[in-house]
One Martini backbone bead per residue (centre of mass of N, CA, C, O) as a GRO file, in nm:
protein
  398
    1UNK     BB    1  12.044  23.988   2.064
    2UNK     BB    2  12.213  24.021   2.292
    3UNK     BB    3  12.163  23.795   2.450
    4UNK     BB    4  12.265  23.569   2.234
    5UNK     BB    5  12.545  23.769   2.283
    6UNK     BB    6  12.592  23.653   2.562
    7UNK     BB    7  12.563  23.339   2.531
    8UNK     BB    8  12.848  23.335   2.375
    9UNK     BB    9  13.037  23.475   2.572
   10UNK     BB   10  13.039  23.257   2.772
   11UNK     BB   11  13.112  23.012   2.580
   12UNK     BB   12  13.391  23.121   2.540
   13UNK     BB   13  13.502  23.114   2.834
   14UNK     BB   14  13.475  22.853   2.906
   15UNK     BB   15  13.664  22.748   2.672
   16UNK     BB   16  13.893  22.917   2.788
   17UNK     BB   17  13.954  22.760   3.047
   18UNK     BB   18  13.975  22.468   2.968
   19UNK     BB   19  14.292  22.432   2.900
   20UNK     BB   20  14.456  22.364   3.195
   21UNK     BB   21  14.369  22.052   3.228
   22UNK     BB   22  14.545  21.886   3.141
   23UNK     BB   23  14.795  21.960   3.303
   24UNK     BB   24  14.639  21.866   3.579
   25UNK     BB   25  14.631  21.552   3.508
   26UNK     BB   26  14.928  21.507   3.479
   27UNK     BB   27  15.039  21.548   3.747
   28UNK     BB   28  14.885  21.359   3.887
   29UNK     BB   29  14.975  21.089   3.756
   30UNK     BB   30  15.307  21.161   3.843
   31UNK     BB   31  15.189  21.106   4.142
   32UNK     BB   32  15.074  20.820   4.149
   33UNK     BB   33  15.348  20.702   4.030
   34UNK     BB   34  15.528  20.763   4.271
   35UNK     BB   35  15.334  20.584   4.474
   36UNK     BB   36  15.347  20.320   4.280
   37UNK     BB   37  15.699  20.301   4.350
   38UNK     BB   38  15.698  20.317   4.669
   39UNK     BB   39  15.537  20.063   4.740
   40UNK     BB   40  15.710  19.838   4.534
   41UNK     BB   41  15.955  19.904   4.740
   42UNK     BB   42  15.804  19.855   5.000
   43UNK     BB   43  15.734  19.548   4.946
   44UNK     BB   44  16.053  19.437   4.857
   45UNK     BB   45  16.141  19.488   5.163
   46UNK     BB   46  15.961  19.330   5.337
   47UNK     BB   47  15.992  19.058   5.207
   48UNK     BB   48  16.270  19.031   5.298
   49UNK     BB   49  16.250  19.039   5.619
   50UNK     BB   50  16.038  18.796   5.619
   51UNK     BB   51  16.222  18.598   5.524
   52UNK     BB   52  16.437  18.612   5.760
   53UNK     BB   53  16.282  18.565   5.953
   54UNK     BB   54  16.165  18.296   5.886
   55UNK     BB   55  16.405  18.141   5.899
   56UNK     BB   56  16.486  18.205   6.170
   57UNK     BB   57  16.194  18.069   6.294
   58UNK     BB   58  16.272  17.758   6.139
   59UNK     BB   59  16.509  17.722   6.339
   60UNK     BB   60  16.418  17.746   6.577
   61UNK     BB   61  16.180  17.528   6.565
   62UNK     BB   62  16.369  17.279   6.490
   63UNK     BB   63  16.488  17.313   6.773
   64UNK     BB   64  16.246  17.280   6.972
   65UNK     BB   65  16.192  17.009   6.849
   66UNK     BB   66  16.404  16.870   6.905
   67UNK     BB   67  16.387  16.889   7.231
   68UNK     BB   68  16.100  16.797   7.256
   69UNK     BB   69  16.171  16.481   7.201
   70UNK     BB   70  16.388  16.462   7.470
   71UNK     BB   71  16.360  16.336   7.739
   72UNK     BB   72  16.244  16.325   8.076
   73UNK     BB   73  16.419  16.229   8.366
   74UNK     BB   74  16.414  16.070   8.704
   75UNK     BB   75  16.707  16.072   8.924
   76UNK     BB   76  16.971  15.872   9.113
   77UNK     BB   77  17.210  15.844   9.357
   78UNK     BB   78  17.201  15.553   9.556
   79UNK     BB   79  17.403  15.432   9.726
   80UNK     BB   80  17.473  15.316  10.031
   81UNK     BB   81  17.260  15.057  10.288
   82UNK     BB   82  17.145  14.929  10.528
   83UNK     BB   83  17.001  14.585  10.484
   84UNK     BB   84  16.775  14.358  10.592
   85UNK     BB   85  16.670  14.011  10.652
   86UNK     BB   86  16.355  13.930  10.579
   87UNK     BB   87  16.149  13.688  10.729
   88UNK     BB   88  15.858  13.523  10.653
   89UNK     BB   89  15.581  13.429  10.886
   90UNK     BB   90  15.332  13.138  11.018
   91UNK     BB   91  15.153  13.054  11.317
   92UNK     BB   92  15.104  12.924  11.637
   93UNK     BB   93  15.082  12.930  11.960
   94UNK     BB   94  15.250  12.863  12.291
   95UNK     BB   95  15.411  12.670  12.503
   96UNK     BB   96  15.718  12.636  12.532
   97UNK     BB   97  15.645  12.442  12.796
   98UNK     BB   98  15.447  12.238  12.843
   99UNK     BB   99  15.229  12.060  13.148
  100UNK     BB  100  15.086  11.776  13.185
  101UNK     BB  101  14.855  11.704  13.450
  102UNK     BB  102  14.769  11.460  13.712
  103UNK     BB  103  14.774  11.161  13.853
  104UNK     BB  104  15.008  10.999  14.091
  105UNK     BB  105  14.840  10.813  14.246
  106UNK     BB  106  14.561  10.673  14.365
  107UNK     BB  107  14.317  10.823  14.404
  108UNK     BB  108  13.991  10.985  14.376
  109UNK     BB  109  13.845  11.220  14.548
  110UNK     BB  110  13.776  11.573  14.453
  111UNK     BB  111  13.725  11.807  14.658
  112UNK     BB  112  13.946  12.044  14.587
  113UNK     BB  113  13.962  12.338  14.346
  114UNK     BB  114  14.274  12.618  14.346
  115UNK     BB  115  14.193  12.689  14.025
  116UNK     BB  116  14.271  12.854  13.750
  117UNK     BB  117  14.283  12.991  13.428
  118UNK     BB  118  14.547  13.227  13.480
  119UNK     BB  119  14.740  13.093  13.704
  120UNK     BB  120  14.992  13.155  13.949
  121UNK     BB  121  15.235  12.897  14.006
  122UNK     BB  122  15.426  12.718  14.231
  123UNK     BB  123  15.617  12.477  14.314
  124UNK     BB  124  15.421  12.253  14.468
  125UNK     BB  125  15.145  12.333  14.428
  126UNK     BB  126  14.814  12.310  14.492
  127UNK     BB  127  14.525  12.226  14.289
  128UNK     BB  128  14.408  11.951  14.442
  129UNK     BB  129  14.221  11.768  14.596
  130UNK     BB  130  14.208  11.446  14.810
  131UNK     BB  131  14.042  11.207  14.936
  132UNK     BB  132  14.221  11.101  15.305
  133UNK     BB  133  14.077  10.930  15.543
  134UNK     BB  134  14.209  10.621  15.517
  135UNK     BB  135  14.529  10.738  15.487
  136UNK     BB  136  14.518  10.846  15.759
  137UNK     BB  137  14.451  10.619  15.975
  138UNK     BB  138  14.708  10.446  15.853
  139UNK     BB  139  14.928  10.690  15.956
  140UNK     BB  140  14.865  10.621  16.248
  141UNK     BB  141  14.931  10.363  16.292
  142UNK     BB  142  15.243  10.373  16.211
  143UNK     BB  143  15.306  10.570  16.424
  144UNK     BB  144  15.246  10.365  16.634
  145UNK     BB  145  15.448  10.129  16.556
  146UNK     BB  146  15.714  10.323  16.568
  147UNK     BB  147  15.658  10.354  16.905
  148UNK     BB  148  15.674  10.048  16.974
  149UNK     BB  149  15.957   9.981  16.853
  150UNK     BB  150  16.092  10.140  17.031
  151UNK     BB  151  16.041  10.078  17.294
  152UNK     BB  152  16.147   9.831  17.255
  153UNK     BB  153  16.466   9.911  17.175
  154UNK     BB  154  16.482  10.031  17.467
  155UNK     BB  155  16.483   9.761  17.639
  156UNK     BB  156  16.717   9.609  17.503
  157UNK     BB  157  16.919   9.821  17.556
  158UNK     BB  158  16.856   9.793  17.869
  159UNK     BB  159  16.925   9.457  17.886
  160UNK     BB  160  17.232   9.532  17.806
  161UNK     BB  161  17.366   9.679  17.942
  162UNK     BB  162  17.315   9.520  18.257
  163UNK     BB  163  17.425   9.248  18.126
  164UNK     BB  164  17.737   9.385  18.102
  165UNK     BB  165  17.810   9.444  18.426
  166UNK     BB  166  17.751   9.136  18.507
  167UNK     BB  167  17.993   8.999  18.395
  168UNK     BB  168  18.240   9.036  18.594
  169UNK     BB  169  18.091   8.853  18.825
  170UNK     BB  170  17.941   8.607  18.682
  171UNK     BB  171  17.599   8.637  18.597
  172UNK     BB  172  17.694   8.631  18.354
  173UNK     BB  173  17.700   8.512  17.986
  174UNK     BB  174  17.814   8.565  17.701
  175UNK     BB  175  17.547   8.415  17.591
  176UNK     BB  176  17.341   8.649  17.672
  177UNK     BB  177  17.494   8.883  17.527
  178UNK     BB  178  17.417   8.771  17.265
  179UNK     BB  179  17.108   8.753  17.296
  180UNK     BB  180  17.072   9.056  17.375
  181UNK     BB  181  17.176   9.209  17.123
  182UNK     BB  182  17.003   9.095  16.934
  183UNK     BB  183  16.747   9.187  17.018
  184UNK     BB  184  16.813   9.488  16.990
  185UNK     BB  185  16.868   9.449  16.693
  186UNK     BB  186  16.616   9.402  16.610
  187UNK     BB  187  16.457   9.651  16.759
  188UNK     BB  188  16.538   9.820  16.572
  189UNK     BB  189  16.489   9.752  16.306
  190UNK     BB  190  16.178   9.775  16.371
  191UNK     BB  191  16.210  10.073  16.366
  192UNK     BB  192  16.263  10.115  16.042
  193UNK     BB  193  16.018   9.966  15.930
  194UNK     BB  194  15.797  10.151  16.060
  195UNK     BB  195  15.948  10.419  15.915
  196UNK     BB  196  15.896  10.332  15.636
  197UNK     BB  197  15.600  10.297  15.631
  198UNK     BB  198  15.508  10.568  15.726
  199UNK     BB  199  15.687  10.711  15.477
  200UNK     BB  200  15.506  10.599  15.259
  201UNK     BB  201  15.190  10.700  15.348
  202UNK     BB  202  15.282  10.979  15.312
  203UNK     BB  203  15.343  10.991  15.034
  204UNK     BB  204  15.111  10.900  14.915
  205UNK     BB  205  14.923  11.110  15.085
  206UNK     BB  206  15.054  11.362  14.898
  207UNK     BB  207  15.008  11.216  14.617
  208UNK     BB  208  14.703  11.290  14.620
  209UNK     BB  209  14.786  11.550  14.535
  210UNK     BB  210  14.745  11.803  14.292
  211UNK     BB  211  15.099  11.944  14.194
  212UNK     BB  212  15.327  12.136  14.058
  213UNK     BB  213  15.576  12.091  13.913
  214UNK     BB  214  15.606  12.427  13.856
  215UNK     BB  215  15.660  12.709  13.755
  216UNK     BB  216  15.340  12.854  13.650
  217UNK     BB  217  15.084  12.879  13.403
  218UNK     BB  218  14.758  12.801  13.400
  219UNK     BB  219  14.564  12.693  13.137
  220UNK     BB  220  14.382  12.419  13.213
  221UNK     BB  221  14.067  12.283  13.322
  222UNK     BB  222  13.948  11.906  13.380
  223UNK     BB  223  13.829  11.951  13.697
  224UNK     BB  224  13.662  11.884  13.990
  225UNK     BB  225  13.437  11.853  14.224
  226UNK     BB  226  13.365  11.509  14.294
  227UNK     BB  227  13.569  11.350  14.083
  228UNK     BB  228  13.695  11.072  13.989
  229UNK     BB  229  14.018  10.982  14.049
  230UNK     BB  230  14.360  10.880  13.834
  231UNK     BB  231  14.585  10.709  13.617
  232UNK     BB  232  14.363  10.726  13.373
  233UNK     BB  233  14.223  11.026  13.330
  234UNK     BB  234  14.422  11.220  13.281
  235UNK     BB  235  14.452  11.563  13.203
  236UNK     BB  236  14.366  11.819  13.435
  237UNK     BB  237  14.650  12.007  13.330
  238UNK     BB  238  14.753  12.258  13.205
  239UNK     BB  239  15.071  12.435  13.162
  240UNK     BB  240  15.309  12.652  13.165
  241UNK     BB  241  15.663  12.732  13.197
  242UNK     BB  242  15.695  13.052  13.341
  243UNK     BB  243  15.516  13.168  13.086
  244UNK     BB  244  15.607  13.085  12.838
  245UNK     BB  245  15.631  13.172  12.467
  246UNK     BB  246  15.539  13.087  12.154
  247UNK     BB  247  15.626  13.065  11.802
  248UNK     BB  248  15.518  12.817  11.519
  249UNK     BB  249  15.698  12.883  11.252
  250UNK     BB  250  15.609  12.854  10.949
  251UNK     BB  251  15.906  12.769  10.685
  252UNK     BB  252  16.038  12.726  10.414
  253UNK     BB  253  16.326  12.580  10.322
  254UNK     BB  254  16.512  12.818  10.224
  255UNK     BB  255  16.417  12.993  10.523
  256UNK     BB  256  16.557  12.798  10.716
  257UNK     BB  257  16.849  12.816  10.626
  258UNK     BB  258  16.850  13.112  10.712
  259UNK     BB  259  16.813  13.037  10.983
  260UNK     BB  260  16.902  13.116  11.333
  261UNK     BB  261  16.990  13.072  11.667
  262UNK     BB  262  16.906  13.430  11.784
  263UNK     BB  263  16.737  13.556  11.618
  264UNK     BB  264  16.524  13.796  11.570
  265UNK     BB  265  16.198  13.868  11.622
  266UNK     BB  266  15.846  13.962  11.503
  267UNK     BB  267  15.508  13.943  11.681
  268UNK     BB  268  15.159  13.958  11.538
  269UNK     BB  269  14.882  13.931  11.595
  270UNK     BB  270  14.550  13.853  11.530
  271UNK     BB  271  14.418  14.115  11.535
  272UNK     BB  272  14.671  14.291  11.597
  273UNK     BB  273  14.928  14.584  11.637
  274UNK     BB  274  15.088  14.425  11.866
  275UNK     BB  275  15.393  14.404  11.917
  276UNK     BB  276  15.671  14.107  11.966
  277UNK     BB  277  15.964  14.038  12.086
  278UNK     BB  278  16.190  13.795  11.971
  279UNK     BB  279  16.353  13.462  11.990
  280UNK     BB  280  16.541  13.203  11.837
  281UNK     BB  281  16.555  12.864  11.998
  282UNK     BB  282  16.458  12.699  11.719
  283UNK     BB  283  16.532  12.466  11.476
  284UNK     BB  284  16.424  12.270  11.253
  285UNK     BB  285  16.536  11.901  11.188
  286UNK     BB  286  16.315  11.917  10.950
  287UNK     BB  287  16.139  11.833  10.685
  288UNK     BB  288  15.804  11.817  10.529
  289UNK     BB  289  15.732  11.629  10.278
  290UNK     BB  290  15.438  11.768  10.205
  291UNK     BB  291  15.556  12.124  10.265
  292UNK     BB  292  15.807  12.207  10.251
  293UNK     BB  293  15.851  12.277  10.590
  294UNK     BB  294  15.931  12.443  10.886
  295UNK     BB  295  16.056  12.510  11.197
  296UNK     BB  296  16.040  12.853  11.435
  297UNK     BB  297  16.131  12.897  11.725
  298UNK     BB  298  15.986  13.208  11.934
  299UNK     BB  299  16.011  13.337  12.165
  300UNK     BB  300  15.834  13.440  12.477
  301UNK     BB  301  15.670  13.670  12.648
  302UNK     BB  302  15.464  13.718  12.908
  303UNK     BB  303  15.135  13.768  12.759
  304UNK     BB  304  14.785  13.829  12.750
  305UNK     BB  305  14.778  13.838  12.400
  306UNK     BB  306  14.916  13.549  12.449
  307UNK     BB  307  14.755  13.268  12.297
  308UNK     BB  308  14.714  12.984  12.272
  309UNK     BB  309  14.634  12.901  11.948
  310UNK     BB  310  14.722  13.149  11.811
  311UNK     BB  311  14.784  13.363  11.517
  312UNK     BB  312  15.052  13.478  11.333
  313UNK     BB  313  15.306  13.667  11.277
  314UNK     BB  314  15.649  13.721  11.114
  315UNK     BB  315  15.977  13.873  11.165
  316UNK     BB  316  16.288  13.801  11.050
  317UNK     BB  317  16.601  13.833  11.162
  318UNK     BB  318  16.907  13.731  10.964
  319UNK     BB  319  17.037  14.017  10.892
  320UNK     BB  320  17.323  14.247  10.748
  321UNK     BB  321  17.377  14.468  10.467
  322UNK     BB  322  17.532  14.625  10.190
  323UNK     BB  323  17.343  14.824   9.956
  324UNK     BB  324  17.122  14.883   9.710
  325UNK     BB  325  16.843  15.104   9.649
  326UNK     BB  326  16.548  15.059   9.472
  327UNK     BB  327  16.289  15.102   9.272
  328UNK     BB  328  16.048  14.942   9.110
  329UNK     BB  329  16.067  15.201   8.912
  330UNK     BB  330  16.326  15.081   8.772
  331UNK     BB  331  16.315  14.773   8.751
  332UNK     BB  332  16.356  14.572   8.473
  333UNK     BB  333  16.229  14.321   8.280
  334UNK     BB  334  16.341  14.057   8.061
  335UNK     BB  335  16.440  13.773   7.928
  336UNK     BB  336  16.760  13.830   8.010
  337UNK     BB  337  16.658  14.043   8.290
  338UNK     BB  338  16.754  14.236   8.507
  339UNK     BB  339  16.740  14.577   8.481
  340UNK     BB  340  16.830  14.889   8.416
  341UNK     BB  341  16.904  15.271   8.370
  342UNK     BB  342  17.176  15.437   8.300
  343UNK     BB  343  17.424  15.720   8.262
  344UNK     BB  344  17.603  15.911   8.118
  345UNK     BB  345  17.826  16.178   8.009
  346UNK     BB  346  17.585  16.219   7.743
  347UNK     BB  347  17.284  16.139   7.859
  348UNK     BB  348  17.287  15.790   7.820
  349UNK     BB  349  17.141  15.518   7.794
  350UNK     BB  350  17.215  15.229   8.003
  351UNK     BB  351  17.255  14.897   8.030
  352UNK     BB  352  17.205  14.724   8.334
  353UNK     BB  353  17.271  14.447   8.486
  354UNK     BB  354  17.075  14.310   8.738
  355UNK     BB  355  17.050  14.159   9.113
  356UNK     BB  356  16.797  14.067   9.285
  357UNK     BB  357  16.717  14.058   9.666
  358UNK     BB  358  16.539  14.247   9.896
  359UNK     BB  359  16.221  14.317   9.961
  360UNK     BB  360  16.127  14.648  10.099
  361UNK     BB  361  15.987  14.940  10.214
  362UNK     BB  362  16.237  15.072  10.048
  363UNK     BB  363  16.297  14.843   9.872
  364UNK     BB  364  16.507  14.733   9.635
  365UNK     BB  365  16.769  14.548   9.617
  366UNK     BB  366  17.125  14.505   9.487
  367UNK     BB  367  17.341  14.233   9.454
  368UNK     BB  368  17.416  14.317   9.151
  369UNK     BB  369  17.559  14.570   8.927
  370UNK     BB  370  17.600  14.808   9.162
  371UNK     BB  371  17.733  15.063   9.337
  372UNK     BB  372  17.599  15.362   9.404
  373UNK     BB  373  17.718  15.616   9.156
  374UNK     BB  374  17.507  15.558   8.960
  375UNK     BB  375  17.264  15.723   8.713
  376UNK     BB  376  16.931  15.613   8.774
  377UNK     BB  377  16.678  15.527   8.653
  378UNK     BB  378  16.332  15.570   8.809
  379UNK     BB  379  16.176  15.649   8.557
  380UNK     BB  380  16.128  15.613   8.227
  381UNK     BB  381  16.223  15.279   8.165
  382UNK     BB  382  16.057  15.154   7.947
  383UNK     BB  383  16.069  15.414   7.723
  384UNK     BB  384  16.413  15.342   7.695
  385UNK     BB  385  16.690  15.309   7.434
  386UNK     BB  386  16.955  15.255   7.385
  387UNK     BB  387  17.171  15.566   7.358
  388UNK     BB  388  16.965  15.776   7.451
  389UNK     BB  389  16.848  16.064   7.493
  390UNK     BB  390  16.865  16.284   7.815
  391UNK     BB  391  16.700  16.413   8.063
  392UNK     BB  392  16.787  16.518   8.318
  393UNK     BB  393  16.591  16.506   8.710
  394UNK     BB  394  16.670  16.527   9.006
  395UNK     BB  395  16.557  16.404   9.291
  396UNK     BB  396  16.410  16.473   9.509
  397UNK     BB  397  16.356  16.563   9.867
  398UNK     BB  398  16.190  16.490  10.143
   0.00000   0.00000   0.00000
């Protein structure tokens, strides 16, 4: 019984204390509300800043694309410079004057050969000798009549002297003194045929040896000792005159009028890295009419690197003058002709045709069309179109 009325008073006071939960629930609730009212009023003021900064990052890249768009070229102001002319051509090397020696006289036997090819001679100097036995006999005999010629005419003449004396006594008569003189007078003569036949056998004898035109260098030899020659043998050295080459540049038609005697020129042999310069000292009076080219001799000096018969190239200088040089990745052609592109002060690409002239190590030169005070476009001129605009950047300098 007691228990019973125990178990009752406890749920009396649970129900009993019950009571107050409502009112915490409530609470609760109007905490949440005020938590979820606070976060939505937070949630639309961030939307406004991010609508805000998105616009603006919106504008920003729109611009960003816009700049990323106009493209980088590369210019320069190319002013001008002198600019020289030159001509290229190729040709074979020989000797300015070449001099072909060979027998002058009687010939006969050749005894002794005293030079070799790249020996330097004198004028008149002896290459060969011939044999000269019977012909030294001959020369020996004439002087020999020479001297008894003297000899009559020295008695002759004292045979006149003796009897011009005795004419004033009158044991001689003028008819003795006529027939006197007479025989005088042939007996000189007879002394100057000795002598000129004399000089006949020695000049004959003279010219039996084979000797040097002028002075210069033995380019070929083509005699021996023991060879029979004559005036038929034919040539037996080759000579340069003084030792002087030339090069006989084979030169375009366009290219030959352009050339004149005095220029200078560059000229290297095939096979060498060895440059020499010359002057051009004849121009060909004609063209080729199979080859449509002519000839420009360029004197050169003796060296032993030039060898007749070899083959070379030359730069030849025909003047100078003043000009714009551009690379050749400036110049643009289609259709229309040779152009660049030049920056206007909008930095907007201008079409600007140009003529172009000499294209050298430094560039191509430009004979009409720029002053060389415009912003020429360097690089990407392939890909820009009238009035595009660009960014400039000034070629660095090395």
């Amino acid at each position: 019984m007691n228990y019973e009325a125990g178990m009752f008073g406890r749920q009396e006071r649970l129900e009993y204390s019950g009571e107050g939960a409502p009112k915490s629930r409530r609470w609760l609730w109007i905490t949440l509300a005020v938590v979820v009212l606070v976060g939505i009023a937070a949630f639309f003021m961030m939307g406004k800043q991010d609508g805000a900064a998105g616009k603006a990052a919106g504008k920003g890249g729109s611009q960003q694309a816009s700049q990323s768009q106009i493209p980088t070229v590369t210019i320069a102001v190319p002013g001008r410079q002198a600019v020289q002319t030159v001509i290229s051509g190729t040709g074979s090397l020989a000797a300015k004057r070449e001099m072909p020696v060979g027998v002058v006289g009687e010939g006969g036997l050749v005894t002794r050969v005293l030079v070799e090819p790249g020996t330097w001679v004198a004028k008149g100097q002896v290459l060969a000798t011939v044999d000269r036995s019977v012909q030294v006999q001959t020369a020996d005999s004439l002087a020999a009549s020479v001297r008894v010629s003297e000899a009559d005419a020295k008695l002759a003449q004292a045979n006149l002297d003796r009897a011009k004396a005795l004419v004033s006594n009158g044991f001689v008569s003028k008819a003795d003194i006529d027939r006197l003189t007479a025989a005088r007078d042939q007996a000189s003569a007879r002394v100057r045929v000795a002598r000129a036949q004399l000089a006949e056998t020695q000049a004959r004898n003279h010219r039996l040896d084979i000797r040097a035109p002028e002075a210069g260098l033995v380019l070929t030899r083509q005699v021996e000792p023991g060879q029979i020659v004559s005036g038929g043998s034919g040539v037996l050295f080759r000579m340069a005159m003084g030792g002087q080459m030339e090069l006989r540049a084979q030169l375009a038609e366009a290219d030959l009028l352009r050339t004149h005697v005095g220029s200078t020129a560059q000229v290297t042999p095939t096979g060498s890295t060895q440059v020499f310069s010359g002057t051009v000292w004849q121009v060909s009076p004609v063209i080729d009419p199979s080859t449509r080219q002519g000839i420009a001799r360029i004197q050169l000096s003796y060296d032993p690197a030039l060898r007749p018969g070899g083959f070379a190239s030359t730069q030849i200088i025909t003047g100078a003058q003043d000009a714009v040089i551009l690379p050749q990745s400036a110049i643009q052609t289609d259709a229309q002709g040779n152009y660049v592109y030049t920056l206007d002060a909008k930095n907007q690409a201008v079409r600007t045709a140009v003529v172009t002239g000499e294209v050298t190590d430094a560039g191509v030169s430009i004979a009409r069309g720029l002053t060389g005070s415009e912003r020429v476009v360097l690089t990407a001129g392939a890909f820009l179109n009238p009035g595009q605009k660009v960014i400039p950047q000034p070629l660095k300098k090395q």
